[in-house]
C-alpha positions as CSV (number, residue, x, y, z in Angstrom):
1,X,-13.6,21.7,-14.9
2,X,-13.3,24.8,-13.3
3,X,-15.7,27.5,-13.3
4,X,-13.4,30.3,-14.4
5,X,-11.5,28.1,-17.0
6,X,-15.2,27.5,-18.2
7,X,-16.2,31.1,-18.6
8,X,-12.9,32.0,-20.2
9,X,-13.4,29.6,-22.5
10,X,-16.6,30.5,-23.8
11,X,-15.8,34.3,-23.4
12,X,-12.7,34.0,-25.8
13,X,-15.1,32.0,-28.3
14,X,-17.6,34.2,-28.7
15,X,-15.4,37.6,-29.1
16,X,-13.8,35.7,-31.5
17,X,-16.9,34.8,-33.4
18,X,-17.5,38.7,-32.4
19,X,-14.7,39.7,-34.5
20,X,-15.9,38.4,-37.7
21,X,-18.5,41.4,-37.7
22,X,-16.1,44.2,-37.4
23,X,-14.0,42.4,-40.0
24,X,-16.9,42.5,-42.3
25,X,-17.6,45.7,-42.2
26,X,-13.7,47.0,-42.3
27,X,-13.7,44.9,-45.5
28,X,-17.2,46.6,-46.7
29,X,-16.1,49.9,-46.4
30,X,-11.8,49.1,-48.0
31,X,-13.8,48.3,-51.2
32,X,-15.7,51.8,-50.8
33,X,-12.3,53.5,-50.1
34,X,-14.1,54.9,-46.3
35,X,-11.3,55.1,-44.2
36,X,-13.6,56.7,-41.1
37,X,-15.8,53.1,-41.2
38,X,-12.5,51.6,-41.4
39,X,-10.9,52.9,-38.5
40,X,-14.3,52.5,-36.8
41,X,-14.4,48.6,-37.5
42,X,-10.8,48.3,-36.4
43,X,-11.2,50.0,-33.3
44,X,-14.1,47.6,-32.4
45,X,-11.9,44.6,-33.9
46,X,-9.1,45.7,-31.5
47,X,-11.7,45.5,-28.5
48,X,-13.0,42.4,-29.2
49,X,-9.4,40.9,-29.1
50,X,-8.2,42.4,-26.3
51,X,-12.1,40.9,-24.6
52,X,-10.7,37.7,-25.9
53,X,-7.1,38.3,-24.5
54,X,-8.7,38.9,-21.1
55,X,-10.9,35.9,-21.0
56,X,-7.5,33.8,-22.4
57,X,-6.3,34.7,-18.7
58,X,-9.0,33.8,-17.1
59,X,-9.4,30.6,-18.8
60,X,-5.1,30.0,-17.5
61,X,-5.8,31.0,-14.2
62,X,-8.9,28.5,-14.4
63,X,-6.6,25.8,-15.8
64,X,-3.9,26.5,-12.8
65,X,-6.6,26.3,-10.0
66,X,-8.2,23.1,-11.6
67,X,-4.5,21.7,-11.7
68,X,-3.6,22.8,-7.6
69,X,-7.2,21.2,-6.8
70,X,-6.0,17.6,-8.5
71,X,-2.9,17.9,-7.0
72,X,-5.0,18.6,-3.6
73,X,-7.2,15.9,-4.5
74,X,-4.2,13.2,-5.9
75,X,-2.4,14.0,-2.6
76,X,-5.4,13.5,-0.2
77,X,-6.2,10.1,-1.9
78,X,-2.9,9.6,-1.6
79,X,-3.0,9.6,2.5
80,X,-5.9,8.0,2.6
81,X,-4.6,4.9,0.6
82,X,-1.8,5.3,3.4
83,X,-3.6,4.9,6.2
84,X,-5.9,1.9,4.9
85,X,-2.3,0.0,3.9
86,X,-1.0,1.0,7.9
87,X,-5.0,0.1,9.1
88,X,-4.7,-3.3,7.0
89,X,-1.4,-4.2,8.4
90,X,-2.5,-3.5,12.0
91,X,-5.5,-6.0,11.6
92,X,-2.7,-8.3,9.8
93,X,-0.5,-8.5,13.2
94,X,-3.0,-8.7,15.4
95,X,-4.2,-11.6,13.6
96,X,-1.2,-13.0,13.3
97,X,-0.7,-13.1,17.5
98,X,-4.0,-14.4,17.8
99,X,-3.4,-17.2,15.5
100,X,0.2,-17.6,17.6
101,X,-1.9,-17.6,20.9
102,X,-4.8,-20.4,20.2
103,X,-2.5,-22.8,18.3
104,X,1.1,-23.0,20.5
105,X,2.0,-26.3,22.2
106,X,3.2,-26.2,25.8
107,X,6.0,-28.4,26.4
108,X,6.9,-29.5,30.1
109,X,10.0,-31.0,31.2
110,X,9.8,-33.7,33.9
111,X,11.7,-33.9,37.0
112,X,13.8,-36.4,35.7
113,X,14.2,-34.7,32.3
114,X,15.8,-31.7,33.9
115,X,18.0,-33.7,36.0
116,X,19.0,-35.8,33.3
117,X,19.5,-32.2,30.9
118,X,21.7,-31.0,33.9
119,X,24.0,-34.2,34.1
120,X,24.9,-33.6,30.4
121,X,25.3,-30.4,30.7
122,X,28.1,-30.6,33.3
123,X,29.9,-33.9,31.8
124,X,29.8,-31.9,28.6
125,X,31.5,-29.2,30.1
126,X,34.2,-31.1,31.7
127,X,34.7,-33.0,29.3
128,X,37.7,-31.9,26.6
129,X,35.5,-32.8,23.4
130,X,31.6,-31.9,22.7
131,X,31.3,-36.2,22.6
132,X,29.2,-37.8,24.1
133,X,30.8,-39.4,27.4
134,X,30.4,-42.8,28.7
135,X,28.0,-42.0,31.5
136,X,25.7,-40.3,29.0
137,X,25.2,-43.8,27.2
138,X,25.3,-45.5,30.0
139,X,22.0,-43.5,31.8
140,X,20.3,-43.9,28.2
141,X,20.6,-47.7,28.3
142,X,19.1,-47.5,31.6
143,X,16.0,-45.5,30.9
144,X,12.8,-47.2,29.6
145,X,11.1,-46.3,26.4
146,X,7.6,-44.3,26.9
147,X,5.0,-44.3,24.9
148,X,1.9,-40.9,25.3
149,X,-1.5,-41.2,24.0
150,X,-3.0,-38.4,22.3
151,X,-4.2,-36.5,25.1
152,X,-0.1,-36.6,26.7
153,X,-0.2,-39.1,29.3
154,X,1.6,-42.2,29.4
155,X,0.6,-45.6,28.2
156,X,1.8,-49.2,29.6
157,X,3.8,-50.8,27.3
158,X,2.0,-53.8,26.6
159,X,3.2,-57.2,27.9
160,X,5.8,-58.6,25.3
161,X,4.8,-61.1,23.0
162,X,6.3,-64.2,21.5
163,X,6.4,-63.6,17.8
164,X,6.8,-66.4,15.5
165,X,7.9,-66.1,12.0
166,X,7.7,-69.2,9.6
167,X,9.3,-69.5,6.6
């Protein structure tokens, strides 16, 4: 709470409670029929609410300055929760790329891979359908099956087997 709302505040309370006396006394001197007290108390009644009237303003202006400060405050809080979100999402990409760095795979294409990936691609263009041609299936009957280990380099197929299945 403001300062000045608080002072107006307790300003306007006490002239009010200030006004009782005045009251009194007007009331005193009706039943006495003196008008001079009368117009005495009145006078001081009149002063104490326009004491009160005053501090009623100051206790508004109060009230408006405490309202700009929230609205001060509300905004700045307001930027600030802005700039953590944009800080956060900045950590958030840069994690991101360095999770996309450390775990990508590197895939190499051999010699006779890219040789082979060019031959397709020129029978597929001259070719008048996207099928696959006869030289294609041929070259893929000719080419062995290899088999990688877990660290990428080739293993030996082992030496076929005889299998024998009884019934």
């Amino acid at each position: 709470m403001h300062t000045k709302t608080m002072e107006g505040l307790a300003g306007a309370n006490i002239n009010m409670k200030l006004l009782n006396t005045p009251f009194r006394v007007y009331k005193e001197a009706e039943r006495r029929g003196d008008t001079a007290v009368m117009e005495r108390a009145m006078g001081y009644a009149g002063e104490f609410a326009d004491k009160a009237e005053d501090y009623q303003k100051i206790t508004e202006e109060g009230m408006k300055e405490d309202a700009r400060e929230a609205r001060e405050k509300a905004k700045a809080e307001q930027e600030k929760a802005i700039q953590k979100r944009k800080e956060e999402r900045e950590e958030q990409e840069k994690r991101i790329a360095e999770s996309r760095k450390g775990d990508t795979d590197t895939v190499s294409i051999s010699e006779s891979g890219k040789e082979a990936s060019d031959e397709k691609s020129v029978s597929v263009q001259t070719g008048t359908d996207n099928d696959i041609s006869a030289e294609e299936t041929v070259d893929a009957g000719k080419m062995e099956a290899v088999i990688y280990t877990k660290t990428g380099e080739t293993a030996k197929p082992e030496s076929s087997s005889n299998f024998t299945i009884s019934v």
